[in-house]
C-alpha positions in Angstrom: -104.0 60.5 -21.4 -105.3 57.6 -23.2 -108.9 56.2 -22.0 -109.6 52.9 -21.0 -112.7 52.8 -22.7 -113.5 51.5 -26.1 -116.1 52.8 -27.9 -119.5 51.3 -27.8 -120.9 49.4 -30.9 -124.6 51.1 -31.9 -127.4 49.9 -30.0 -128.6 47.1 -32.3 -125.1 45.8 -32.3 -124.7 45.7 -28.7 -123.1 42.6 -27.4 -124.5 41.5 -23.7 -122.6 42.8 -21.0 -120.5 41.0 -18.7 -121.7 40.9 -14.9 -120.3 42.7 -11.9 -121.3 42.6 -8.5 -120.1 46.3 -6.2 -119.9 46.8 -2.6 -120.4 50.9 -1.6 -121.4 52.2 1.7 -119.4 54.1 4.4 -116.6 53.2 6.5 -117.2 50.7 9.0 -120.5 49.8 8.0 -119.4 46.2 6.7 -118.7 46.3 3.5 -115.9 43.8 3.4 -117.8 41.4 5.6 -120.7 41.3 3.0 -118.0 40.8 -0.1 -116.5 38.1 1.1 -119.9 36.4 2.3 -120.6 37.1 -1.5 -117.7 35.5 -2.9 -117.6 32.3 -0.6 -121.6 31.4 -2.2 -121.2 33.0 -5.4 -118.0 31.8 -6.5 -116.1 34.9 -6.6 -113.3 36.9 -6.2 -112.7 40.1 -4.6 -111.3 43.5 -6.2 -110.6 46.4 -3.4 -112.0 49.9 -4.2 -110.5 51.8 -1.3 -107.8 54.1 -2.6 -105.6 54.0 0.8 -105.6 50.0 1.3 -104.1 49.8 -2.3 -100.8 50.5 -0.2 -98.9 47.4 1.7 -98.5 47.6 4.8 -100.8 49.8 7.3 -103.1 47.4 8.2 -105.1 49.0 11.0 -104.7 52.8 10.0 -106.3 51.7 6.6 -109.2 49.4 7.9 -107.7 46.7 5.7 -110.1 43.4 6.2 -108.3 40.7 8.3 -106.6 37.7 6.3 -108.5 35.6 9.2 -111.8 36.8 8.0 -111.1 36.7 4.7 -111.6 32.6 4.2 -108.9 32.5 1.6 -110.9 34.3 -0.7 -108.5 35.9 -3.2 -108.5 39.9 -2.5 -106.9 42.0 -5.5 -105.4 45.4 -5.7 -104.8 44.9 -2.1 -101.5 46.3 -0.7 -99.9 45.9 -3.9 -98.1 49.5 -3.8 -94.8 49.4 -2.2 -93.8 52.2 -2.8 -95.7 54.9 -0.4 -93.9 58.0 -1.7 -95.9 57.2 -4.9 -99.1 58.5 -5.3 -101.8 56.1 -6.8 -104.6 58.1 -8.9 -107.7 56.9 -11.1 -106.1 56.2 -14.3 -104.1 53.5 -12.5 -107.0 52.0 -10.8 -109.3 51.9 -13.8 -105.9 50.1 -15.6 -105.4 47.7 -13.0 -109.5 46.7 -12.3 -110.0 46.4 -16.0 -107.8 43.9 -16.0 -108.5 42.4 -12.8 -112.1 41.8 -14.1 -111.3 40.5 -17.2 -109.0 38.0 -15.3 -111.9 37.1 -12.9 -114.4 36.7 -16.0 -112.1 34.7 -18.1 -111.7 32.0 -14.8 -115.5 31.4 -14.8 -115.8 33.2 -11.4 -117.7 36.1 -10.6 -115.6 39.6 -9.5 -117.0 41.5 -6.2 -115.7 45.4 -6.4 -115.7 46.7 -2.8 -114.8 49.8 -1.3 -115.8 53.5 0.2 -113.4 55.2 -2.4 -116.5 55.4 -4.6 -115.1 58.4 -6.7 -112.9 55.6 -8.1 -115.8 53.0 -8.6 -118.1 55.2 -10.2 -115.8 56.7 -12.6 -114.9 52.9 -13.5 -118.5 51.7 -13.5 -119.9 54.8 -15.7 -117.9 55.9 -18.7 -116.5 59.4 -19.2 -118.1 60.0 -22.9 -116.4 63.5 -22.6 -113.3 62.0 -22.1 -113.9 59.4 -24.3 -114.6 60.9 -27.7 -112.4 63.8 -26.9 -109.1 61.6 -28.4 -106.8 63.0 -26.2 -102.5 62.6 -26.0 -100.4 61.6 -23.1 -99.6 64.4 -21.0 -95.7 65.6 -20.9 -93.2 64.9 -18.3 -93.6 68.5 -17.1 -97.5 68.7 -17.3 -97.6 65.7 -15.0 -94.9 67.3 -12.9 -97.0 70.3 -12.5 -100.1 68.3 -11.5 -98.1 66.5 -9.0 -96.7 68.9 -7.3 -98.0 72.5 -7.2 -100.5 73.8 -5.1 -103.8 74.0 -5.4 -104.0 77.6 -5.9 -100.9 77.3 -8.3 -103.3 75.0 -10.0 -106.3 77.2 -9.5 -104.4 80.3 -11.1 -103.2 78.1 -14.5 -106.2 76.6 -15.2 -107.8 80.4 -15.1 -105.4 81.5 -17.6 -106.1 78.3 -19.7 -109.5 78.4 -19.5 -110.7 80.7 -17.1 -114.8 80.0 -18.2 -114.3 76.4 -16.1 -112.2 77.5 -13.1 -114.8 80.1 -12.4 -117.2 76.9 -12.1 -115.1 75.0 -9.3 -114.2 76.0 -5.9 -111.0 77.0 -5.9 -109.8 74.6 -3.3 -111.2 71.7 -5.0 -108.3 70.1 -6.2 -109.6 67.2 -7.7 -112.0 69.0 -10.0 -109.2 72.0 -10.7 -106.3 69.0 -11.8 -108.9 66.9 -14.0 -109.9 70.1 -15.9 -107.0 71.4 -16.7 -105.7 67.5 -17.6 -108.5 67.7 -20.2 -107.5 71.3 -21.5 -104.0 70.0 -21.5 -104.3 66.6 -23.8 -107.3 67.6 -26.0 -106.6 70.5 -26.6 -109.4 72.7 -26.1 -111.1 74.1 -23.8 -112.7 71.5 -21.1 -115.8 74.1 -20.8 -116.6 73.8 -24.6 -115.7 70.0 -24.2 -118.5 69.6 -21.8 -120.8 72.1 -23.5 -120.3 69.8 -26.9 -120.7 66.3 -24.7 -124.3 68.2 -23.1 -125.4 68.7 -26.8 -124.3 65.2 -27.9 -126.2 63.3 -25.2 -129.3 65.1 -25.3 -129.3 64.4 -29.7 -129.0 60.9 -28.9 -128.7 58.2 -26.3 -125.9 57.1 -25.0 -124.4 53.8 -23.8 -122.4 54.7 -20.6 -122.3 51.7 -18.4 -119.4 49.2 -18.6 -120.8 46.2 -17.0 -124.1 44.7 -16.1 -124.1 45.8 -12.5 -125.5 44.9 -9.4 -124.2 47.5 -6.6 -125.0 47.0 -2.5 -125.3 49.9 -0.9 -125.1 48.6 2.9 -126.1 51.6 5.1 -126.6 52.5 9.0 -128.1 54.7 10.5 -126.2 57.6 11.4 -126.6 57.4 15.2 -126.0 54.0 15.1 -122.7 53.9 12.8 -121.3 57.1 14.7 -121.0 54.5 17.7 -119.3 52.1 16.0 -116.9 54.1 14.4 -116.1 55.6 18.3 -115.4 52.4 19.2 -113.5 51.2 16.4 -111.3 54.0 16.6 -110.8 53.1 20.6 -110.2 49.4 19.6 -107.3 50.6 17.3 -105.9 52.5 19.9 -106.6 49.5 22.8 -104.6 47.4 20.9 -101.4 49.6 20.5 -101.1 48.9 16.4 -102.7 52.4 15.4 -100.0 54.5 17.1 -97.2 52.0 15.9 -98.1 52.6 12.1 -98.4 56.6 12.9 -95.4 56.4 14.4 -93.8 54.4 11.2 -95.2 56.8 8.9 -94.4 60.0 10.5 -90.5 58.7 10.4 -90.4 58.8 6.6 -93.1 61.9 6.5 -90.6 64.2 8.7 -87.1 63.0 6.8 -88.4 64.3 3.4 -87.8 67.9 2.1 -90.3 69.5 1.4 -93.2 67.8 3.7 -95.8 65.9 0.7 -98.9 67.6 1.0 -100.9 65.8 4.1 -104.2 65.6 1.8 -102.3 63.4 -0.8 -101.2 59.8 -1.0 -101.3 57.6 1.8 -100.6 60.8 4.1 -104.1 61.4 4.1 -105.3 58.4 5.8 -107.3 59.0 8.7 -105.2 59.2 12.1 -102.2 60.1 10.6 -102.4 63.9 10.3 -104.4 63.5 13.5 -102.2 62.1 15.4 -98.7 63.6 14.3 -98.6 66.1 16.9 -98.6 63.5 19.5 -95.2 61.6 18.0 -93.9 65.0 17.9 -94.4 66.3 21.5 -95.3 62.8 23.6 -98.1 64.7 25.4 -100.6 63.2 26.9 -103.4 65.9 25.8 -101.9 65.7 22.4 -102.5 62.0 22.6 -106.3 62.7 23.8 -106.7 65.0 20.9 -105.5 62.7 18.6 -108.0 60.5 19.4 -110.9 62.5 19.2 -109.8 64.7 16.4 -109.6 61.0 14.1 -113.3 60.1 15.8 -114.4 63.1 14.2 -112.8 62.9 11.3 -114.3 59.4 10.7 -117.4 60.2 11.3 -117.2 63.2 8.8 -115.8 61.0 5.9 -118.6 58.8 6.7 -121.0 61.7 6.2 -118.9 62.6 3.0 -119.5 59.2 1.4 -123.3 59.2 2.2 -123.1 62.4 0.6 -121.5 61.3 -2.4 -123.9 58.2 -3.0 -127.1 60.1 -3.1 -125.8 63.0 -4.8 -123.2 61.5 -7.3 -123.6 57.8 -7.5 -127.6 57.5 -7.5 -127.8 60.1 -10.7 -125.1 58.4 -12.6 -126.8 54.8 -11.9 -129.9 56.3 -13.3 -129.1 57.7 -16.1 -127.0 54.1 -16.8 -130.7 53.3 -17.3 -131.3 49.0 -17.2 -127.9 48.5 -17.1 -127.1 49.5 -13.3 -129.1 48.0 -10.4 -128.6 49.7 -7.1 -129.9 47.9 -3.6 -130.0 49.3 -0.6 -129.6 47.2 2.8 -129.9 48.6 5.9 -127.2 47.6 8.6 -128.6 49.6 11.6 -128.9 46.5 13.9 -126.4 44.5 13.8 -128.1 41.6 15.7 -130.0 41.5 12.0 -127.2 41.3 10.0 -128.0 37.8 8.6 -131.9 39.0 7.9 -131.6 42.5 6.5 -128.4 41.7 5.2 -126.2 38.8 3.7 -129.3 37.0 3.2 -130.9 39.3 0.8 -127.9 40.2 -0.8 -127.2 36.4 -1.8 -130.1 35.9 -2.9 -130.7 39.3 -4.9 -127.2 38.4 -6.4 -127.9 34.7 -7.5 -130.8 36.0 -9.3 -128.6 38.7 -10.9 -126.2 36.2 -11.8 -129.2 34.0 -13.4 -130.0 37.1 -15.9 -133.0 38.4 -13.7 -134.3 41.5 -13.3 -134.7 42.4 -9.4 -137.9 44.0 -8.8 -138.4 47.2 -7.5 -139.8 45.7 -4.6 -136.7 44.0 -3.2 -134.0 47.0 -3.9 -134.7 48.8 -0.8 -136.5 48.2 2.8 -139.7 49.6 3.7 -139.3 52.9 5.2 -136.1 53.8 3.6 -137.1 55.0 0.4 -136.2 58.4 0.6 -133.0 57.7 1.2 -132.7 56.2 -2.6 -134.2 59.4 -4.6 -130.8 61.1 -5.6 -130.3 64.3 -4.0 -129.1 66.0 -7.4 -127.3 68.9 -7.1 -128.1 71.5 -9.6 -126.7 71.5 -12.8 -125.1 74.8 -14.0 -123.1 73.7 -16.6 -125.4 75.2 -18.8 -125.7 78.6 -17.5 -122.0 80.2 -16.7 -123.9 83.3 -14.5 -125.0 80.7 -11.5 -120.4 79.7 -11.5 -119.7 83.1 -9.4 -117.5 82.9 -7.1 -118.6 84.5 -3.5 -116.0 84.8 -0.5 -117.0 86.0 2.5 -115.3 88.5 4.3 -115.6 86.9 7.7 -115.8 83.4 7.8 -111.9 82.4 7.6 -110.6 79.1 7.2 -106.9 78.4 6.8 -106.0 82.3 6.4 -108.7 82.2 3.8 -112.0 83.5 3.2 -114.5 81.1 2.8 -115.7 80.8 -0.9 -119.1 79.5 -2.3 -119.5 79.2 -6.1 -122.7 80.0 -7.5 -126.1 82.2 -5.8 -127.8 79.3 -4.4 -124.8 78.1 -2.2 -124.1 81.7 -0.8 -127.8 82.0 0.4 -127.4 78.8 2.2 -123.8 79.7 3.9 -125.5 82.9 4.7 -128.2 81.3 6.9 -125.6 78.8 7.8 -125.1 78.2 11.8 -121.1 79.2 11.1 -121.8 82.3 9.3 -124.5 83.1 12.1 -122.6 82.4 15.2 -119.6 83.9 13.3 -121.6 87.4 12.8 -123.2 87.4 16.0 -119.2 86.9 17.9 -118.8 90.2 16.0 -121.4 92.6 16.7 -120.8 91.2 20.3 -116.8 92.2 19.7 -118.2 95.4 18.2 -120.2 96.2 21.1 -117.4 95.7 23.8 -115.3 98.0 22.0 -117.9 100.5 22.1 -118.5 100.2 25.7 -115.2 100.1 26.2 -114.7 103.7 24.2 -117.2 104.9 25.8 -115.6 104.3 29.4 -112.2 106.0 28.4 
């Protein structure tokens, strides 16, 4: 599949970037409220970054912002998929913001990416070089047929027998990871592990221009405690107001008709309250109803913890190894009573002195007491030693009718001192105990 990216001219050659102002943080946290406060001062126009509000329709099940609150700011990539069979993917997004950002640029106004689908915006924002100087070839009807539809462990077991050095350095649930390897094996043709061991030796022999835009990124973040209420209520509001069951109950009519059932972690089936709620539309119960609702509070409040995750763990090491190029801010939205001070204040002003060609002082890019929180929590890379990829599955901690599997030594200690491993082992030897009582009383 053909990247999006040009090659970069040499370093002396290098034309100035173009500016773009990004929106990140975690559900609920106002993200959307801050864009749009951007564009109305800044001149600008919004581009959405949330992979399930690309679809139309759905309003409330996928947190779109409200057209009241929006102040006729124009919002792109916004429920432009009709068709929610389909199932919208990166190379699509990085197509459609390219050009949406161009668009923007070439009207004189400044474009505001938004959005908690930051697997999308960082692979946008920072170039794939492996993927980039790789050349690769469209992939055939029946390679993309395969990626769309088989399982994951189908996937899992092909991408062993293609290049079995790689699979053993993913999870094998990891779909994501499992389907973009493979892609690579498939239209370069070689092996993505030799690809990535080449790309390690090519960066570290020279340096590397990897950043697409001159960027200024918000992170807007809460306090856990405090966001874990407001995604509660949220998810009660939805509910109060009747529209969250009435879209479940629209999507589950076209889920149920199809043969065979899509896979509930793909496509707009894996918006949150969907899968949560489907047993409710089936049986009517009122504790399936209850359930429902607590099983999508959890679930928010997990992706929430996901995307926190993926910020200081992906996003941070990526922005610094963009180098000047990248400038990452951190607001805090804990009290929303301080929204104006802590918030859309600063980020105006940060942003106009982006926009002026300024560098923003260390000083200003995040609150005092919070700087922990912006040191990248890097996870370990291994990609240069193929021993720490083993897989370990442990024989009683089951998930799904599987055994739990961690890849590498490090991650299997920590599972091992892990509360569910513990309280797992300990139900045993309690089990184990009865039965010998028990044997003993026969």
């Amino acid at each position: 599949m053909a990247s999006t990216y040009s090659e970069c001219p040499s370093p002396k050659m290098r034309l100035p970037k173009r500016n773009l102002i990004v929106v990140i943080g975690t559900t609920g946290v106002g993200k959307s409220k801050l864009s749009v406060a951007l564009a109305r001062v800044l001149n600008g126009e919004v581009i959405n970054g949330d992979s399930m509000q690309m679809y139309r329709g759905l309003d409330t099940i996928t947190n779109k912002h409200p057209i009241a609150e929006r102040y006729s700011i124009p919002h792109h990539l916004l429920g432009h998929i009709t068709d929610r069979l389909s199932e919208y993917g990166l190379p699509q997004f990085e197509r459609e913001a390219a050009k949406v950002v161009d668009d923007i640029h070439r009207s004189a106004k400044v474009p505001i990416l938004v959005g908690g689908t930051h697997y999308y915006i960082q692979s946008f924002l920072i170039r794939n070089m492996t993927v980039a100087s790789s050349e690769p070839r469209d992939l055939t009807e029946e390679e993309v047929k395969f990626l769309d539809e088989c399982d994951t462990s189908a996937l899992f077991a092909k991408l062993k027998g293609v290049d079995p050095l790689i699979a053993s350095k993913f999870h094998p649930r990891d779909r994501r990871k499992l389907r973009r390897a493979l892609e690579i094996c498939w239209t370069t043709g070689r092996k993505a592990s030799q690809i990535y061991a080449d790309q390690k030796q090519h960066d570290q022999n020279q340096e590397v221009d990897i950043a697409r835009y001159r960027t200024l990124v918000f992170w807007v973040w809460c306090k856990p405690e405090a966001l874990n209420l407001r995604l509660h209520s949220r998810v009660d509001d939805m509910m109060n107001k009747g529209k969250l069951l009435d879209e479940v109950q629209e999507m589950s009519k076209l889920y149920l008709n199809l043969d065979p059932l899509p896979d509930i972690d793909r496509g707009i089936w894996q918006a949150i309250g969907f899968k949560e709620f489907l047993p409710y539309i089936e049986s009517g119960k009122d504790e399936d109803r209850e359930k429902g609702l607590q099983d999508m509070k959890r679930a928010t409040v997990k992706y929430a913890t996901t995307q926190v995750r993926w910020i200081r763990r992906k996003w941070l090491v990526a922005a610094a190894e963009a180098g000047n190029d990248v400038t990452t801010v951190l607001l805090d939205a804990s009290d929303l009573s301080k929204w104006d001070e802590k918030v859309e204040q600063p980020a105006i002003e940060i942003a106009k002195e982006f926009l002026s060609g300024q560098e923003i002082p260390r000083s200003l890019r995040v609150p005092d007491g919070l700087e922990d929180m912006v040191q990248p929590a890097q996870e370990k890379d291994n990609s240069s030693t193929p021993d720490n990829w083993r897989h370990y599955a442990c024989d009683i901690c089951i998930g799904d009718g599987e055994k739990f599997v961690c890849v590498g030594e490090e991650r299997w200690k920590v599972h091992l001192r892990s509360r569910r491993h513990r309280q797992t082992l300990k139900h045993i030897n309690e089990r184990a105990a009865f039965e010998r009582w028990k044997a003993s009383r026969d």
